[in-house]
C-alpha atoms as one frame of an Amber mdcrd trajectory, in Angstrom:
protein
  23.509   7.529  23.159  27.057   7.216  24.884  29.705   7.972  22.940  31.494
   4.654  23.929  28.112   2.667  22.333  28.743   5.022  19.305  32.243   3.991
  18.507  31.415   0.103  19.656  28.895  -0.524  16.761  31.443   1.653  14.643
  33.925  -0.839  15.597  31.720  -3.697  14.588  30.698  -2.261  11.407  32.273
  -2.933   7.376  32.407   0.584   5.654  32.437   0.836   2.104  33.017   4.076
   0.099  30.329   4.399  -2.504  31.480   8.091  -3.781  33.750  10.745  -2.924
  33.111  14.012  -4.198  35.173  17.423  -4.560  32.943  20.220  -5.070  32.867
  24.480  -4.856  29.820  26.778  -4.397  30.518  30.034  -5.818  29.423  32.763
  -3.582  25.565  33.241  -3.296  25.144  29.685  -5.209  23.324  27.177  -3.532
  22.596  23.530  -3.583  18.991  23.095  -2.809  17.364  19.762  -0.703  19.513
  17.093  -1.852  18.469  13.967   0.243  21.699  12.199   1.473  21.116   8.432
  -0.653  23.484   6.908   2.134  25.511   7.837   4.967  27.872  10.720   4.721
  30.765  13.435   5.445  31.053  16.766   4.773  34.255  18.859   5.281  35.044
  22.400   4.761  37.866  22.820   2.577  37.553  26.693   2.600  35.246  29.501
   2.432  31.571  30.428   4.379  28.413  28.787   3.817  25.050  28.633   5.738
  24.562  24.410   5.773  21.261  22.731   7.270  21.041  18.994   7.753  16.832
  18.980   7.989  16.015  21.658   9.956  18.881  22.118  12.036  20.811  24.714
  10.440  24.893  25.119  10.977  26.813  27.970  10.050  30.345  26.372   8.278
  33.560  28.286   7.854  36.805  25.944   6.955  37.791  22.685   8.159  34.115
  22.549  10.055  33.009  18.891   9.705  29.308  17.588   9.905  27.795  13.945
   9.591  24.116  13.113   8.380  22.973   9.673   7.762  20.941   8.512   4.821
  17.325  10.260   3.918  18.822  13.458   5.558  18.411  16.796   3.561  21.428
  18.726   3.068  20.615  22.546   1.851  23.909  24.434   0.871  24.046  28.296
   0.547  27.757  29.902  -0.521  28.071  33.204   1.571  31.652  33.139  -0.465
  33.405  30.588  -2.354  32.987  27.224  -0.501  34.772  24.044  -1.640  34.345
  20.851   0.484  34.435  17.200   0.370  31.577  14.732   0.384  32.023  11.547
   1.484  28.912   9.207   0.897  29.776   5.550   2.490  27.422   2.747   3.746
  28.314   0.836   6.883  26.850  -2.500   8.253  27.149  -4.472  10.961  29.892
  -7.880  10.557  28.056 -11.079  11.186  28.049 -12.775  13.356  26.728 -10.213
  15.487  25.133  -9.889  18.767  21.488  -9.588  19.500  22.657  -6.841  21.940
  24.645  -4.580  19.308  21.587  -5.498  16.656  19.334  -4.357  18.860  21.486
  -0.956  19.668  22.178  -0.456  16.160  17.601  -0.617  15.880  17.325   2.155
  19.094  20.794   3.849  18.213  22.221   3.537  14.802  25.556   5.939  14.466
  25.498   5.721  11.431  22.157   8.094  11.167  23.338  10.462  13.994  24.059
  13.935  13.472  26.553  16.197  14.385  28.656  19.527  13.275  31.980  20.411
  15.124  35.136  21.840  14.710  38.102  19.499  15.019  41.127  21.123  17.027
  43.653  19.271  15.002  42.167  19.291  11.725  45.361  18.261   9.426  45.073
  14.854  10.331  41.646  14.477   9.112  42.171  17.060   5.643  45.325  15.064
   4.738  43.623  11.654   4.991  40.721  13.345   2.644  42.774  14.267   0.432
  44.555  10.627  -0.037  41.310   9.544  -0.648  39.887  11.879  -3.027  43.135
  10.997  -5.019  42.813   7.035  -4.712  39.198   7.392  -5.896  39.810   9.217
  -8.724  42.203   6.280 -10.081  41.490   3.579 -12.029  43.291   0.708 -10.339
  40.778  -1.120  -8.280  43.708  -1.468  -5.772  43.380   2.283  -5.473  39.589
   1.969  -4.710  40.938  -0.409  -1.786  43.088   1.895  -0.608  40.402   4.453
  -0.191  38.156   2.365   1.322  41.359   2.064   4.214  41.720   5.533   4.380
  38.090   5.642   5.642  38.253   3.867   8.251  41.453   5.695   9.336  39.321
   8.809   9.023  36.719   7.999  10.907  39.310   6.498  13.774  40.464  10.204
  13.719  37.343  11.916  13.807  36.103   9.391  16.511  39.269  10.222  19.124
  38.701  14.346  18.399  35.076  13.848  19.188  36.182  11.896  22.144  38.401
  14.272  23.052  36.294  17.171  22.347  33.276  15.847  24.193  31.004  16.079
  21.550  27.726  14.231  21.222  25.961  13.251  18.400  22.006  13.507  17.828
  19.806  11.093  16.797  17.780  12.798  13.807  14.217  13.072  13.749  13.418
   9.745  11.807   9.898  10.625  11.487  10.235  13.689  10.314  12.624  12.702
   8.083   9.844  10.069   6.708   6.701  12.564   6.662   9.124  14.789   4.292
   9.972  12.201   2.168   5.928  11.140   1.673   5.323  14.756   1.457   8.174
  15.474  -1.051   7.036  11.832  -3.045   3.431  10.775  -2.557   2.851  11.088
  -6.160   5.406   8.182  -6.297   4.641   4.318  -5.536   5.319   3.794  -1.606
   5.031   1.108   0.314   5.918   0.642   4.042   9.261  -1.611   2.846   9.749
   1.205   0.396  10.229   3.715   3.366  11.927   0.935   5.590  14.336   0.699
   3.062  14.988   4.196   2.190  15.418   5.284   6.209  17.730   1.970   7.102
  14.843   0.798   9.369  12.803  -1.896  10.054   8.839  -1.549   8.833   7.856
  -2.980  12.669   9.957  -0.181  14.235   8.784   2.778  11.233   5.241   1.238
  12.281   5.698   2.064  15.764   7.117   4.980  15.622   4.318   6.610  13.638
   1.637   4.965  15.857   3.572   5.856  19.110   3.773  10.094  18.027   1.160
  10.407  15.443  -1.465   7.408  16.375  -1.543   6.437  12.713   0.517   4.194
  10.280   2.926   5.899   7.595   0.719   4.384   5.037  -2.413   5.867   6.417
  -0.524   9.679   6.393   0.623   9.007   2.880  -3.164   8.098   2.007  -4.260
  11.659   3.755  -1.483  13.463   1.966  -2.598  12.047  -1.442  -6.465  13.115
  -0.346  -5.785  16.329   0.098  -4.287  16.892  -2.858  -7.080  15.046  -4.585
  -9.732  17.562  -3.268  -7.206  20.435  -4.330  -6.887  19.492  -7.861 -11.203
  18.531  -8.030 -11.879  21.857  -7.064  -9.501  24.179  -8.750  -8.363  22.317
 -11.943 -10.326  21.040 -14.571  -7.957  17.559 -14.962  -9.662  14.371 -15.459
  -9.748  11.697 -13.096  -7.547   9.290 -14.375  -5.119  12.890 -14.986  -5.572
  13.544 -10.669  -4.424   9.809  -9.926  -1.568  10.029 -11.664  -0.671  13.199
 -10.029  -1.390  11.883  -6.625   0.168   8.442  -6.985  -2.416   6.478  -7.838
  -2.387   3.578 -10.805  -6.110   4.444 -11.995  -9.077   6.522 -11.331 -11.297
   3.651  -9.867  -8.445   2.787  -7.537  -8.242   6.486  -6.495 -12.308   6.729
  -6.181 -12.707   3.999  -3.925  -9.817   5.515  -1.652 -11.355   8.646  -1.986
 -14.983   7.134  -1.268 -12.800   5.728   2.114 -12.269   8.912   3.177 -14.999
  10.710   2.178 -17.972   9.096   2.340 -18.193  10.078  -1.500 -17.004   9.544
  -4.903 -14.880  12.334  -5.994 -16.954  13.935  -8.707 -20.164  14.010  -6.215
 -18.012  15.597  -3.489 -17.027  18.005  -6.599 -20.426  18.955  -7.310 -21.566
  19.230  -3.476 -18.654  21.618  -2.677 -19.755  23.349  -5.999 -23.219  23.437
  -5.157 -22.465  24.694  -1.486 -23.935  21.582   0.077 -22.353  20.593   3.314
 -19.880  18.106   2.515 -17.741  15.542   4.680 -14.294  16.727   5.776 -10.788
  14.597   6.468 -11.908  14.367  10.744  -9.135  17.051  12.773  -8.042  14.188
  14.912  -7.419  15.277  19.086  -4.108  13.779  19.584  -1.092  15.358  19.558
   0.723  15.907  16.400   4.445  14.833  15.833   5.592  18.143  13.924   3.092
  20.759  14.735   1.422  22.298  18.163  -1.827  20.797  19.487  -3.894  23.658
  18.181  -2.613  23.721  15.070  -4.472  22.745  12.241  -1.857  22.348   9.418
  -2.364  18.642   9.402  -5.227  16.570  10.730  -4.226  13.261  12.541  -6.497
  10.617  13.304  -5.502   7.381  15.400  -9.035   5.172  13.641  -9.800   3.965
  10.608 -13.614   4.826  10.173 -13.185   8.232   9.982 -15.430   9.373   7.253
 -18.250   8.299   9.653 -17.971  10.967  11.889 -21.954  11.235  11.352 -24.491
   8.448  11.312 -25.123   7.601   7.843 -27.510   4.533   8.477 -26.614   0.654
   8.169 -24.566  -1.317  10.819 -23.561   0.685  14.058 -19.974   2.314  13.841
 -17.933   3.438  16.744 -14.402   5.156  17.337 -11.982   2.776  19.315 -10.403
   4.795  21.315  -7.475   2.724  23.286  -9.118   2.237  26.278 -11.745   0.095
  24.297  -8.730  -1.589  22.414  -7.172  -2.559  26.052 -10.577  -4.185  26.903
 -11.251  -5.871  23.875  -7.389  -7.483  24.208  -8.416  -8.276  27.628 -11.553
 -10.274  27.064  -9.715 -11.930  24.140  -7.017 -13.185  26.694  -9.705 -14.119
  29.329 -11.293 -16.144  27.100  -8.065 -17.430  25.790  -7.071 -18.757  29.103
 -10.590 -19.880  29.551 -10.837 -22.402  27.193  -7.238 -24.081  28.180  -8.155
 -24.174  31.452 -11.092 -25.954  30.024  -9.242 -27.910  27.954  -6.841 -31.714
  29.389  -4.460 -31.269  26.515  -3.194 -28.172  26.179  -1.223 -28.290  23.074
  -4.051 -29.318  21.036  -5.640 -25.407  21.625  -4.475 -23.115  18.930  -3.056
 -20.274  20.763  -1.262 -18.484  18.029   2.096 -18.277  19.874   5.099 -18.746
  17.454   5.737 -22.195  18.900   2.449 -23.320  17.714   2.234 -21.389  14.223
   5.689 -22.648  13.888   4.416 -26.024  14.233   1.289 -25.761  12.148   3.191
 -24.427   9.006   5.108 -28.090   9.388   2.567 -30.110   9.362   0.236 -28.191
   7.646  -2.606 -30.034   9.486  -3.310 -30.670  12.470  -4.798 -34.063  13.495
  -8.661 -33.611  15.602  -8.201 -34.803  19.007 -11.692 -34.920  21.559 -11.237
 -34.138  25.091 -11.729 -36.844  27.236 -13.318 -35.150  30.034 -16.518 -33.559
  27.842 -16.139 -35.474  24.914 -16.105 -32.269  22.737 -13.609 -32.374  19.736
 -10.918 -29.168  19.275 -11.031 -27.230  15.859  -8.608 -28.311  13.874  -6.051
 -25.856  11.795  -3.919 -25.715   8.525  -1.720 -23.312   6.815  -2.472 -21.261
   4.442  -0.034 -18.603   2.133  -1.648 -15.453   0.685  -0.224 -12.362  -0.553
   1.739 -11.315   2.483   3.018 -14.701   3.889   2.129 -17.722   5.822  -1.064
 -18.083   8.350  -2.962 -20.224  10.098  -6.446 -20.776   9.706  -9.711 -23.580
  10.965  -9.709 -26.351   8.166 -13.618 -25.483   8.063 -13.894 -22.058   8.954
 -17.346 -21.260   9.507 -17.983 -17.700  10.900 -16.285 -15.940   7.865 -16.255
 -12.254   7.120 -15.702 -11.188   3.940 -13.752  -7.757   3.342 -13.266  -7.730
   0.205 -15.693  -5.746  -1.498 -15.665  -7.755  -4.498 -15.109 -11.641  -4.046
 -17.634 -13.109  -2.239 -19.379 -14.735  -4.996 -16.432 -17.192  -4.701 -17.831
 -18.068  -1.727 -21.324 -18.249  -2.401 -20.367 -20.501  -5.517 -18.761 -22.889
  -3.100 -22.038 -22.926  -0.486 -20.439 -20.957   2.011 -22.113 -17.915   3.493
 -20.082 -15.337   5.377 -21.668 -14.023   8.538 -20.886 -10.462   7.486 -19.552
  -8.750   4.512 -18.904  -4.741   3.529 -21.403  -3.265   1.760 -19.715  -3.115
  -1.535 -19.873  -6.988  -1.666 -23.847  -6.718  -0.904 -24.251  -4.485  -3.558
 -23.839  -7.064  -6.653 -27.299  -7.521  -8.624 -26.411 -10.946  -9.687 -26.097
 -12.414  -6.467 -29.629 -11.412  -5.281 -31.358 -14.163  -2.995 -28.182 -15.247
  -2.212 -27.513 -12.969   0.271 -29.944 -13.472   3.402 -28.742 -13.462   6.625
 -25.476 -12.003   5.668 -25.051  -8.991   7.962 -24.111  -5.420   6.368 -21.064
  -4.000   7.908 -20.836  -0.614   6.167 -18.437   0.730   3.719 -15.806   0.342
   6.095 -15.302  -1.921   8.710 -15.195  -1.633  12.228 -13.253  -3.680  15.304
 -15.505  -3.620  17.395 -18.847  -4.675  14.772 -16.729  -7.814  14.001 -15.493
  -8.389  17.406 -19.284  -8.918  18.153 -19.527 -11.196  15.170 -17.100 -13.734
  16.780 -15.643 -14.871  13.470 -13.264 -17.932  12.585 -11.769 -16.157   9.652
 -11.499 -12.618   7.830 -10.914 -12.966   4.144  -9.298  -9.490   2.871  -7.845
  -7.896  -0.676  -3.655  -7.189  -0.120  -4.337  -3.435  -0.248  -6.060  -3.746
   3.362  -4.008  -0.853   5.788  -1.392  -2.297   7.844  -3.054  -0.601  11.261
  -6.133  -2.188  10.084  -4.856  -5.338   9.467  -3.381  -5.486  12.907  -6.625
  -4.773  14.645  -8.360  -7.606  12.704  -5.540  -9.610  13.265  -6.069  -9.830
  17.200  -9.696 -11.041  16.347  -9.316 -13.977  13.953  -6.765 -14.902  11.433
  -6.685 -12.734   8.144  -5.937 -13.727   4.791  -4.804 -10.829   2.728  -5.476
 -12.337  -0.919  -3.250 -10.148  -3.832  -5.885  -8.087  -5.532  -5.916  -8.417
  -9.109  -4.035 -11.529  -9.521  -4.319 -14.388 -11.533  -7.571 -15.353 -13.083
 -11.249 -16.049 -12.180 -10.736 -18.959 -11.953  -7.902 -19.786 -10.168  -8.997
 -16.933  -7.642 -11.969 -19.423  -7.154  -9.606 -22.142  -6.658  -7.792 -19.898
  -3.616 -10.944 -19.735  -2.073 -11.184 -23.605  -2.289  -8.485 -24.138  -0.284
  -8.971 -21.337   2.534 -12.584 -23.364   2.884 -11.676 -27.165   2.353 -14.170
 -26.906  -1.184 -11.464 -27.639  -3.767 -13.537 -30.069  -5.520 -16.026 -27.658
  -5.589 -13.865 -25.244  -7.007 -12.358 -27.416  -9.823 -15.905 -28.790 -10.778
 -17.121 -24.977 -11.588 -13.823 -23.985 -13.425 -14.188 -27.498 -15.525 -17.970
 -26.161 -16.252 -16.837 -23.501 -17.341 -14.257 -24.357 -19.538 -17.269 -26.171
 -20.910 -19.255 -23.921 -21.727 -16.711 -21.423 -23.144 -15.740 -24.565 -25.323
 -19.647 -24.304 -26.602 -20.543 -20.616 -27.505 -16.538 -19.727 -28.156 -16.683
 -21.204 -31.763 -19.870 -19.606 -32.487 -18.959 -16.068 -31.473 -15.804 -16.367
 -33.552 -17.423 -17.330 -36.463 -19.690 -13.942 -35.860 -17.015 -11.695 -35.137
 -14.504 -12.749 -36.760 -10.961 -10.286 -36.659 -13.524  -7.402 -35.976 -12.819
  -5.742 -32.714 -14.562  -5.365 -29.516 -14.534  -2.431 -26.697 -15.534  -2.016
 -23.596 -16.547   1.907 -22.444 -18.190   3.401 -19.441 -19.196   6.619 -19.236
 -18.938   8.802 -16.460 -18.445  12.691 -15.316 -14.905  13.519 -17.511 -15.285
  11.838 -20.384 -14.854   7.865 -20.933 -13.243   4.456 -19.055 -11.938   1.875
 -20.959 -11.600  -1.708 -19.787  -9.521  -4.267 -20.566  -9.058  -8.059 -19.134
  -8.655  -7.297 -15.394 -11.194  -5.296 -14.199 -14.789  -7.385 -14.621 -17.420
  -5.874 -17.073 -17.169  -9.068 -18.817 -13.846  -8.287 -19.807 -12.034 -12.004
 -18.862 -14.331 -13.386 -20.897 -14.278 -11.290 -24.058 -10.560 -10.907 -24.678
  -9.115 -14.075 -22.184 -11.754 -17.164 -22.525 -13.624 -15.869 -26.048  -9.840
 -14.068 -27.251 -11.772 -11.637 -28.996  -9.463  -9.128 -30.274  -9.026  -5.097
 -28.846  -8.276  -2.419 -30.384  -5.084  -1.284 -31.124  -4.904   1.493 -28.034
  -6.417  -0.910 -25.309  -4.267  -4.290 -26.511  -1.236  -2.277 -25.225  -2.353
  -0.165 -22.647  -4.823  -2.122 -20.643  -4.169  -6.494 -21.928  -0.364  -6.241
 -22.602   0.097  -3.709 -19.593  -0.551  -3.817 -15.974  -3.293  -1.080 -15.875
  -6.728  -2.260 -15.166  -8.722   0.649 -16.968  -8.061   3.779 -18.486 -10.178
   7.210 -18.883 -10.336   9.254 -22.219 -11.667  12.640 -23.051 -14.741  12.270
 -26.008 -12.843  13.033 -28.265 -10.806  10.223 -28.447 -13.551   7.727 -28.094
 -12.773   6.706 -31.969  -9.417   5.394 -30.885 -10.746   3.271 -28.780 -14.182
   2.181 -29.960 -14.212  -1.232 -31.359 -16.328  -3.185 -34.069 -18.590  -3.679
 -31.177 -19.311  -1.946 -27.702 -20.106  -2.942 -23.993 -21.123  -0.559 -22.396
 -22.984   1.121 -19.263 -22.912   3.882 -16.963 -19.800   3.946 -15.214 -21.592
   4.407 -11.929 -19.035   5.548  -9.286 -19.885   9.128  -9.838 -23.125  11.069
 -10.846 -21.973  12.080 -14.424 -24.779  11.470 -17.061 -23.965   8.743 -19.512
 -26.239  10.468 -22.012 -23.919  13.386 -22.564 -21.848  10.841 -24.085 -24.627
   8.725 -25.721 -26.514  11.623 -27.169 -23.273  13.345 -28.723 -22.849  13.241
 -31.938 -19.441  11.968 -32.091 -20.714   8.721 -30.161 -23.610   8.336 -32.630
 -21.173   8.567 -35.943 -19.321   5.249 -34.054 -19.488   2.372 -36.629 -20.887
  -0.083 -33.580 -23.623   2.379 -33.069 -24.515   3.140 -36.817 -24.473  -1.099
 -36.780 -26.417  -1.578 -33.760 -23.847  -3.362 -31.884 -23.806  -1.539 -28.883
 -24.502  -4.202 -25.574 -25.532  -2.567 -22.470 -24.469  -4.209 -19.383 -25.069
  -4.059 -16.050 -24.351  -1.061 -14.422 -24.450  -2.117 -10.715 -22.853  -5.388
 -11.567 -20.214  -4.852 -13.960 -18.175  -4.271 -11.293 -17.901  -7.937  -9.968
 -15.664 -11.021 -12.043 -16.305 -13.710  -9.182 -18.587 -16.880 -10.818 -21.765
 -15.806 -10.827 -20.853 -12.584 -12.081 -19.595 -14.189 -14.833 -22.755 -16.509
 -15.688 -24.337 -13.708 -16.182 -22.058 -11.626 -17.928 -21.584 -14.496 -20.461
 -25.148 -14.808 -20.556 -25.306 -11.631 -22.055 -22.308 -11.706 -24.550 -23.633
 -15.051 -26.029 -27.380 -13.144 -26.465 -25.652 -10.188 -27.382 -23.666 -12.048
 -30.716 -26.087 -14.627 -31.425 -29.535 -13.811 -30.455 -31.526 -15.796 -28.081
């Protein structure tokens, strides 16, 4: 960046002082990785220290001055008595301003740069320092004011000694800035805006950048970070699963297993006891593209630009492949061939929904387009609405009709509606209660791939929030996505969002009026059975046992939300009142959270044996087992809270309470 460019977007920027600070290092003290929250200064009052700003380390005697921007690390070792000055500001650009400095400020933002020199007159600059440490330190706000004034007569200073010195500042190493700060926090919740956010970024350029040097998103890293130290803590602890999420940054052990089951191929207690058992196992793939903080050869992290890694080897079921970005070119290609195809094909032009801004832009205000036919072949154009999920506005055929369901979960909304999807994951398949309603659908694996629905030619992908953002994009260039917020809202209003991406609202409404129905019927009943006695919900697996609440199927809307059957004590708080969708327990706290009466089943996403826990004695002294009022449910298809789940699951409940 030229230094002129620097000082212009300096010149259109508003500083403000957020903290001024006066500190000494004693010799051999140190002040160890403190990430810079904002932009800042840091002069030498007096004394020697060894100073890095990342990994660029600078060797700082008095009056030395150096400038990091925010996320920077700043490591501080006293080789004798060191006092400085910190000055931690934020700048931002005035408005109006220019698409040309915005877009500068994007590729080159001063305000981030580094750089360590020694200024020749250096009295200028201590004297204004000083002013300001002393105007801070007031109370008047007018003082505050003042100091905020001296800043920007600082920086004028520093900015005609660098001038005149012919220094030039360095961009720091945004990315590995960022893959420190997941490495340093992936126990933490991130998300893309997180890291946006905390780097003064855009998530479109953070995006890029990743893809551009490591051929992966930042959200796929911090998912491989968080895997690894999954595996490390399976094999060499002895912590529970729910104990390892929380450690790795995840909300719950089922929402770490099926990550884990992502990568793996396996759920983490069966890739325990393979490793144990010295079966062969899968590994994270070594990816062949070159690595944006270690050589080529090196193997300290493994980098992979697809998302189907964990089938490396052919595990049966629909056809993977890697796209490589040759294949990726292609496939863009034929899309825009046949793009340009059918407008050539087509009299009126504008009634062709080419996704271009113009036309999205145009959709979202009318919400509907009208169906025109073509007067040359008499054939009638698709027509489009709008539709918000979880991430924002998109555009999608009124009557989709080559759907492909992602979710894993939900596509008994669609079945209930009398829409089949052309192709689905194999989780979705996997639901007992929806058997013989499932023909024809095509099996697309665990994980999808471009290419396999590519072939498919689909109008729509449906898709949970929690979908990668590289993935996303892929699918995106194929059909329009909905990315529907996992977990929210009930049943049945997530039946209801499924009315409106498919035109079957009436549909919809007629099953959730049904079923207010027949909740209305058998709710007065059960009541009158079990009364202010309380009910529980366990699954046993490897570790111990998972309790359920109202959020995560195994009948669990319907017991505590449509029957209001009461919880104990432990899960009212933890798992209804909180966010949390389950929880896991060692055995001997099953009494805490065993109720009056007990669902139960084999947990099922690991190979633990559920009769460790049934056959102990500490189940069997349970007041719902003494009673007989244990209720097995399904194992396969507890899972699953879409409507036909949840026939049968209330099927159950009402035999389980009051007989057949």
């Amino acid at each position: 960046m030229k230094l002129y460019d620097h000082i212009a977007l300096w010149n259109h920027a508003s500083l403000k002082v957020l903290d001024i600070r006066h500190g000494l290092l004693e010799t051999g003290m140190e002040m160890q990785s403190y990430r810079l929250p904002v932009s800042a200064f840091l002069y030498v009052q007096r004394g020697n220290a060894s100073v890095r700003m990342d990994d660029v380390l600078h060797t700082m005697s008095r009056n030395h001055v150096l400038h990091g921007g925010r996320g920077a690390r700043l490591n501080i070792l006293a080789e004798e008595a060191f006092e400085y000055y910190l000055v931690l500001y934020k700048a931002v650009l005035m408005l109006p301003a220019s698409k040309k400095l915005m877009l500068q400020l994007e590729r080159d933002n001063p305000f981030l740069y580094q750089y360590s020199f020694v200024p020749l007159y250096p009295l200028p600059l201590r004297r204004k320092l000083e002013e300001m440490m002393a105007n801070w330190m007031g109370q008047d706000p007018l003082n505050s004011f003042h100091a905020r004034s001296l800043l920007y007569q600082f920086v004028h200073e520093l900015l005609s000694q660098i001038n005149t010195q012919g220094i030039h500042p360095v961009h720091p190493d945004l990315l590995a800035q960022v893959v420190r700060y997941i490495q340093d926090h992936y126990m933490e919740p991130i998300t893309l805006d997180i890291l946006a956010e905390e780097f003064d970024c855009s998530v479109s350029y953070l995006s890029k950048l990743f893809k551009q040097r490591m051929n992966e998103s930042p959200i796929r890293f911090l998912t491989r970070i968080r895997m690894e130290r999954t595996v490390n803590d399976l094999l060499q602890t002895d912590l529970s699963l729910q104990e390892i999420a929380e450690r790795v940054g995840y909300p719950d052990a089922h929402t770490l297993s099926r990550s884990f089951k992502k990568i793996y191929g396996l759920p983490p207690m069966q890739f325990k006891t393979r490793v144990q058992a010295g079966s062969p196992v899968p590994e994270m793939p070594v990816s062949n593209t070159k690595s944006a903080l270690v050589a080529v050869e090196s193997r300290c992290y493994s980098f992979n630009g697809y998302e189907n890694d964990y089938h490396l080897d052919k595990r049966g079921g629909y056809p993977l492949h890697k796209v490589t970005k040759s294949t990726s070119m292609a496939t863009a290609a034929l899309l825009l061939c046949f793009m340009l195809f059918i407008s050539a094909c087509s009299s009126t032009s504008n009634t062709v929904n080419n996704n271009t801004a113009a036309n999205r832009a145009q959709s979202t205000a009318t919400s509907q387009e009208t169906t025109k036919e073509n007067s040359s072949t008499g054939n009638a154009v698709a027509t489009t609405k709008t539709y918000t999920d979880a991430k924002g506005t998109v555009t999608i055929p009124t009557d989709p009709k080559r759907i492909v369901d992602l979710t894993g979960s939900a596509i008994g909304n669609l079945l209930t509606l009398g829409v089949k999807p052309v192709a689905a994951t194999q989780d979705s398949l996997a639901n007992p209660y929806h058997e013989g309603k499932l023909d024809g659908i095509i099996n697309i694996g665990e994980e999808p791939n471009i290419e396999a629905i590519l072939a498919l030619e689909p109008d729509l992908i449906i898709a949970f929030d929690y979908i990668e953002e590289a993935q996303y994009e892929q699918l995106a260039q194929v059909a329009p996505v909905i990315r529907l917020k996992y977990g929210a809202g009930t049943p049945s209003e997530l039946l209801m969002e499924f009315g409106k991406i498919t035109g079957k609202e009436d549909l919809a409404q007629e099953w959730a009026e049904k079923w207010k129905a027949k909740i209305a019927e058998v709710k007065p009943k059960i009541t009158e059975v079990v009364g202010d006695k309380t009910v529980s919900i366990l699954q046993p697996f490897a570790k111990g046992i998972y309790a359920w609440g109202n959020k995560g199927g195994r009948g669990g809307e319907i017991l505590y939300d449509d029957l209001g059957l009461k919880a104990p004590e432990v899960i009212q708080k933890a798992l209804i009142d909180g966010p949390e969708f389950g929880t896991d327990l060692s055995l001997e706290l099953l009494p805490q959270y065993a109720g009056d009466y007990i669902f139960t089943s084999n947990w099922g996403w690991d190979d633990g044996n559920a009769n460790v826990v049934y056959d102990s004695k500490l189940w069997k002294s349970l007041p719902a087992v003494k009673n007989s009022q244990v209720y097995f449910i399904s194992e396969k298809g507890s899972y699953y809270n879409d409507p036909i789940s949840l026939e049968a699951q209330l099927d159950l409940i009402v035999t389980s309470f009051l007989g057949k």
